[in-house]
C-alpha positions as CSV (number, residue, x, y, z in Angstrom):
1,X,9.3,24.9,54.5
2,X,5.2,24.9,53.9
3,X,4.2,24.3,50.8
4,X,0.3,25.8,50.9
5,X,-2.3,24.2,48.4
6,X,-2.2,27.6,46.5
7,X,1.3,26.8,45.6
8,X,0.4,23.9,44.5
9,X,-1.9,24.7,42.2
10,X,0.2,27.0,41.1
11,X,3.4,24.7,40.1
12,X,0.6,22.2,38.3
13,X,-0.8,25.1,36.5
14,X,2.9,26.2,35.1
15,X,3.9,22.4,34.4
16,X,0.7,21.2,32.6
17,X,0.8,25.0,30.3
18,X,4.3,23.7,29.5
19,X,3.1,20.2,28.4
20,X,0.8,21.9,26.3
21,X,2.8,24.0,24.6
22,X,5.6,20.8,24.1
23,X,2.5,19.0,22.4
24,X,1.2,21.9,20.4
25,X,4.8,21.9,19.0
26,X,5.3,18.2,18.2
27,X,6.8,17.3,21.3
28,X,5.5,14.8,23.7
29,X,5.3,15.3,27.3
30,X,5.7,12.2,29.8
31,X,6.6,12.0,33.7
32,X,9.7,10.4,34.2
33,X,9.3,6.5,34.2
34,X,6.3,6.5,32.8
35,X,5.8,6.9,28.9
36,X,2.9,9.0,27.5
37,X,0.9,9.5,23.9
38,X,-0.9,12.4,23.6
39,X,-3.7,11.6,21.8
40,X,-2.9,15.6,20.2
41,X,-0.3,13.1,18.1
42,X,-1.5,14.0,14.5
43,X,-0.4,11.9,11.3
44,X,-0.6,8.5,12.6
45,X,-1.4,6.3,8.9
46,X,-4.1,4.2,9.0
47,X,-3.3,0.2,9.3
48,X,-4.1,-2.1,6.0
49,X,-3.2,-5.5,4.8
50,X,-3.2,-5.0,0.9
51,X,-2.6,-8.5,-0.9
52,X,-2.6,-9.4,-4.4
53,X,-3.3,-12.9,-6.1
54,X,-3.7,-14.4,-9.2
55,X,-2.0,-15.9,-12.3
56,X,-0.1,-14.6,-15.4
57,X,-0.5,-17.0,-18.2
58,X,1.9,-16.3,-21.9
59,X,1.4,-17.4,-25.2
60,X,2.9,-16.1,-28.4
61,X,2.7,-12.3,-28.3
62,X,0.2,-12.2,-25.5
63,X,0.4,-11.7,-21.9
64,X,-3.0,-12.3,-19.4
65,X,-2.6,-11.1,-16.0
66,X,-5.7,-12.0,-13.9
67,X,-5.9,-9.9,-10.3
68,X,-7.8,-10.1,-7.4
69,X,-6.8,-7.0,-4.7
70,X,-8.2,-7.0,-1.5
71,X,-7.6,-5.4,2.4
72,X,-7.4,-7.6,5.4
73,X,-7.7,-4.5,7.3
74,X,-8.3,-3.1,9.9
75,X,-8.3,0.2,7.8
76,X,-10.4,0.9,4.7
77,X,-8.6,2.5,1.9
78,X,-9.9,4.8,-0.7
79,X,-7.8,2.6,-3.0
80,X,-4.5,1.3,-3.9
81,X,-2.3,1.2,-6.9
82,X,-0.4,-2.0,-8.5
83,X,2.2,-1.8,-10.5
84,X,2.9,-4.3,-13.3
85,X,6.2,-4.8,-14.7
86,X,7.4,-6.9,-17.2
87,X,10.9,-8.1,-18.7
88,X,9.9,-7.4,-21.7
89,X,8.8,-4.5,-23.3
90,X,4.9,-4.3,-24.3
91,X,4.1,-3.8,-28.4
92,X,4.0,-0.4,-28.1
93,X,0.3,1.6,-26.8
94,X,-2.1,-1.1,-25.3
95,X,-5.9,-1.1,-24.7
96,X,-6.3,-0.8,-21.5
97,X,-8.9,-0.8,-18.8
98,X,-10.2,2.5,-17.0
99,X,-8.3,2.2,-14.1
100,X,-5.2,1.3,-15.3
101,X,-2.5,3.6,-18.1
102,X,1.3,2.4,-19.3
103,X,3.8,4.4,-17.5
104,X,6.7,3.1,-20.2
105,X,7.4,0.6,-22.4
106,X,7.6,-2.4,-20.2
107,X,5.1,-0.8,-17.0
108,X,1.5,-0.9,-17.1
109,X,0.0,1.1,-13.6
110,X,-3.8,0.4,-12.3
111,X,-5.8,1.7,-9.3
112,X,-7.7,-1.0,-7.6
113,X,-11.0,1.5,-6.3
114,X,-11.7,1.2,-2.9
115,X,-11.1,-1.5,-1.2
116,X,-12.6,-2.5,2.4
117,X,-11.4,-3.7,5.3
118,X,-13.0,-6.9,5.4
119,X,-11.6,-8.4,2.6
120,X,-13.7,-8.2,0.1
121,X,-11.8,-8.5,-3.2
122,X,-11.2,-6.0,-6.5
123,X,-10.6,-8.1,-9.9
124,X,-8.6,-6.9,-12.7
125,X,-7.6,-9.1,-16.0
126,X,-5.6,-7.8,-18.6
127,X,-4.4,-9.0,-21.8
128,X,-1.1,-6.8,-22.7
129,X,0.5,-8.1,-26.2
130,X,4.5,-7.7,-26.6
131,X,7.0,-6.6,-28.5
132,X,8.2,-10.5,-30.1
133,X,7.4,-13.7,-29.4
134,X,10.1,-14.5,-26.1
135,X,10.2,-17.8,-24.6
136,X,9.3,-16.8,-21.3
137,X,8.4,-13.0,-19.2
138,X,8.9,-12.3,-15.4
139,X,6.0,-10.5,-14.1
140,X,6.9,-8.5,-11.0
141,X,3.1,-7.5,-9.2
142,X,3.9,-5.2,-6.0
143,X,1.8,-2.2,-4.6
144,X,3.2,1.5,-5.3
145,X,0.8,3.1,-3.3
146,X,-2.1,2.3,-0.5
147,X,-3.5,5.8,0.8
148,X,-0.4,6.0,2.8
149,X,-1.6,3.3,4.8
150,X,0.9,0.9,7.4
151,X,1.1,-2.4,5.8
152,X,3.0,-4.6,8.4
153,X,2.8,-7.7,6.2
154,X,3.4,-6.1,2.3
155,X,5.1,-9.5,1.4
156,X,1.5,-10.7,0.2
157,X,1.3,-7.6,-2.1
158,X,4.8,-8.1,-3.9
159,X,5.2,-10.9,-6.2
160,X,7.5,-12.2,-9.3
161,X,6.2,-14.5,-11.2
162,X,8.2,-16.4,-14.4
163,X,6.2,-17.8,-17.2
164,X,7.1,-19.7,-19.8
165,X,5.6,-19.2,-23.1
166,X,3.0,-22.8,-22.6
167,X,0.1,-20.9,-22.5
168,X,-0.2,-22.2,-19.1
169,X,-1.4,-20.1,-15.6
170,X,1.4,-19.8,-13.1
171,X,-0.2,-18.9,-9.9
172,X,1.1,-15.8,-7.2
């Protein structure tokens, strides 16, 4: 059998419309063996390192929470939001910074602004009051939402933190 170059063409024509039509749909196309990315891929999330770090200090009716946020990268990030929750229900509405508003009785939400990738740091500090005068409060700091970023290492942005009414700063 002779295969001319015409033919050829012809059959790598046909094969490379088809791969373009698999990617156009959401496919991918790769030769056997031999794993491809299109870079047609659309959707792939950015890549962040969102961390969280400070101390919660309680005394009496009065909780402080003092935050620093920041992004290892490699991504920047329009912004990210923490959530606060405590064991213990807050004394009902609270003055609150700008950025931040009380989802429910015992959750107090707060967007950090944006936050670049080389690492420079976003500082919040709060002084919530609650409901009674409990002996001690768990503090549970963790991101809800990063720009819909990757965040291979979101340990560093999740913490729980107990403090005992001594007035004293417990360090996440």
């Amino acid at each position: 059998m002779v295969v001319t170059r015409k033919a050829l063409l012809r059959v790598s024509a046909a094969a490379a419309m088809a791969s373009a039509l698999a990617l156009g749909a959401g496919g991918t196309a790769a030769a056997v063996g031999s794993p491809v990315v299109s870079p047609m891929v659309r959707g792939i999330a950015p890549e962040a390192d969102v961390s969280h770090h400070g101390h919660v200090s309680l005394w009496g009716t009065g909780l402080g929470v003092w935050l620093v946020s920041q992004n290892s990268g490699p991504s920047d990030l329009a912004g990210a939001t923490v959530r606060l929750r405590v064991s213990v229900p807050l004394s009902g509405r609270q003055e609150l910074p700008g950025q931040c508003l009380q989802a429910d009785r015992q959750t107090v939400l707060c967007r950090t602004g944006p936050l670049r990738a080389d690492g420079s740091q976003r500082q919040l500090a709060l002084e919530l009051q609650l409901l009674g005068r409990p002996a001690e409060v768990v503090v549970r700091i963790e991101t809800v939402w990063n720009g819909d970023a990757t965040d291979r290492n979101s340990k560093n942005s999740e913490h729980e933190v107990l403090a005992p009414a001594t007035g004293d700063e417990y360090v996440f």
